[in-house]
C-alpha positions in Angstrom: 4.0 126.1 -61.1 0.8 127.7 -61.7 1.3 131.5 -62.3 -2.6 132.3 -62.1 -5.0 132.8 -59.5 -8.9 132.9 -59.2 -9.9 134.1 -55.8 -13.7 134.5 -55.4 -16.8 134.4 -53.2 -19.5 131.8 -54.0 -22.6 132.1 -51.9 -26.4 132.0 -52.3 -26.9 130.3 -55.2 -23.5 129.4 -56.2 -23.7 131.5 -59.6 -20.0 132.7 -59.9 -18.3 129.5 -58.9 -20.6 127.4 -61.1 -19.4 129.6 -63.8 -16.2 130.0 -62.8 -15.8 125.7 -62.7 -17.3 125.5 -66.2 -14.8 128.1 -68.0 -11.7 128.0 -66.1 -9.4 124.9 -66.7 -8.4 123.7 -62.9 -5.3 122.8 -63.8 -3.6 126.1 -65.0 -5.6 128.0 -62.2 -5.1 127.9 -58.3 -8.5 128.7 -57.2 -9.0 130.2 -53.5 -12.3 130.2 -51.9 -11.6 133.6 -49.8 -14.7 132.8 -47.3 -13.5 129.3 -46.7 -9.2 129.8 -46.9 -7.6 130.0 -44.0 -3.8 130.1 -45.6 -2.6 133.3 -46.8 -2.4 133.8 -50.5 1.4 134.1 -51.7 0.3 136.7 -54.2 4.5 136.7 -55.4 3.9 133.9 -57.4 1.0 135.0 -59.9 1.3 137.2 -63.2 -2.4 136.9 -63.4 -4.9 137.2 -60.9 -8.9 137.1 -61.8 -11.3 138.2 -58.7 -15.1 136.9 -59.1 -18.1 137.1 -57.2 -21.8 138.2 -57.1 -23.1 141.5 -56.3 -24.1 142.3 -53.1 -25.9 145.7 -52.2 -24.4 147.1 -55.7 -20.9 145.8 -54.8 -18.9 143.0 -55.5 -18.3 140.9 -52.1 -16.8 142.7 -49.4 -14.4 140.2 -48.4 -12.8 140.7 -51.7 -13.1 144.3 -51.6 -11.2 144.0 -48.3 -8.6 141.4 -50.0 -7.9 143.9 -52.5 -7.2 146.9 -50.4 -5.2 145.1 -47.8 -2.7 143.5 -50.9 -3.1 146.8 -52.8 0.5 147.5 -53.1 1.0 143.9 -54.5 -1.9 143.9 -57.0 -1.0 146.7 -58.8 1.8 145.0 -60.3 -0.2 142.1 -61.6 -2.8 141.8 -64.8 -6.0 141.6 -63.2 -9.3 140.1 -64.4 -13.0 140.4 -62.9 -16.1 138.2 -63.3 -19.4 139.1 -61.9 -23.0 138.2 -61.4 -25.6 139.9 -61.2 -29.5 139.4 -60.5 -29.7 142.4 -62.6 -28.1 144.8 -64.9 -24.7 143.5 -65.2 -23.3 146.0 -67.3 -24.2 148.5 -64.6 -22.4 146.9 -62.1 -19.4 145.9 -64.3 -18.5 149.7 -65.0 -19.1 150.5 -61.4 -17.0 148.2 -60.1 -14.4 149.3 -62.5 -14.5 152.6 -61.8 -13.9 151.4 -58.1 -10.6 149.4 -59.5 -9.9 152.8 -61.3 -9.8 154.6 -58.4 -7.5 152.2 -56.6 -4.8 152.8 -59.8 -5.6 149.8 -61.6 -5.6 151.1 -65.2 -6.5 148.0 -67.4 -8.8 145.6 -65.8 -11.2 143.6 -67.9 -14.4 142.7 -66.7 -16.5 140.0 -67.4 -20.3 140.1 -65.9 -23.2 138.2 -66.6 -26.6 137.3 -65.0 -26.8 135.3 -62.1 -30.0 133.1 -60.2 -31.2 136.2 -57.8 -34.0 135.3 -54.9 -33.1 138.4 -52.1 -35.3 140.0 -50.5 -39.0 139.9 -51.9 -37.9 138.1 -54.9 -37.8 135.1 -52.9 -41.6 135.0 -52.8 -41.9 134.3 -56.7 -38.8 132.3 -56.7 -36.6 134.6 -57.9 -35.2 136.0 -61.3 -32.8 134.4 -64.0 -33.2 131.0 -62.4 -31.1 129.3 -65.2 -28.3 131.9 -65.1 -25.6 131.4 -65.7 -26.0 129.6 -68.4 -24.5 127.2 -71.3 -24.6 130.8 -73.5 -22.8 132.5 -70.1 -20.2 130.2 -69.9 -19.5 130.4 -73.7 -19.1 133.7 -73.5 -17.0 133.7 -70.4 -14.5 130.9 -72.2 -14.1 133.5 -75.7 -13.8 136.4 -72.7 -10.7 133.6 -71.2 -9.2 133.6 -74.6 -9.9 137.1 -76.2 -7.5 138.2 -73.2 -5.1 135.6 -73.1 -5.8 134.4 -68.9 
């Protein structure tokens, strides 16, 4: 039985679940799609959970904002892992969106962020930014992030 979880959100460009699928080895990970699953997540039977998406309007996405605060009272008892993209400033976002974990009572999340492919808005008129992100560098870094913490 598979005791870890990735649940994310994948859209636009497919940045997170590209690097998600390149550092993550499927077999020792249930991944959940959370715009596309329809089943409910049995939360019970993961130590480790890791929540990834891209950043939207300065957040990560809502839908697993929403995840999080409905299954609040579950999460908190499990060791949980983030992994962003971002069209810009990663970092930023990483220790925002930790300090929005923080404020929920998780204490020790880890965070991984890294730049993502970003066309929104005007940006789509020159093509947008970081077209080759993530990268082969990214997805390095994510697998020594994957090991450094023991996911």
């Amino acid at each position: 039985m598979k005791t870890k979880a990735i649940i994310y959100i994948s859209y636009h460009h497919k940045n997170t679940i590209k690097l998600l699928e390149s550092s993550f080895e499927k077999e020792e990970y249930d991944f959940y799609n959370l715009a596309k699953t329809k089943e409910d997540i049995l939360l019970d039977k993961y130590e480790k959970i890791v929540f990834a998406s891209g950043i939207y309007f300065g957040k990560m996405d809502k839908r697993i904002l929403q995840f999080v605060d409905k299954n609040l009272t579950k999460l908190l008892t499990k060791k949980i892992y983030i992994v962003i993209t971002a069209g810009i400033n990663p970092k930023h976002y990483a220790r925002k969106t930790i300090k929005y974990f923080n404020k929920l009572s998780f204490n020790d999340i880890k965070i991984f962020s890294c730049l993502g492919h970003d066309s929104y808005g005007p940006l789509k008129l020159i093509g947008g930014i970081n077209k080759k992100r993530p990268n082969e560098k990214d997805v390095f870094k994510l697998k020594e992030f994957i090991l450094e913490n023991k996911i």
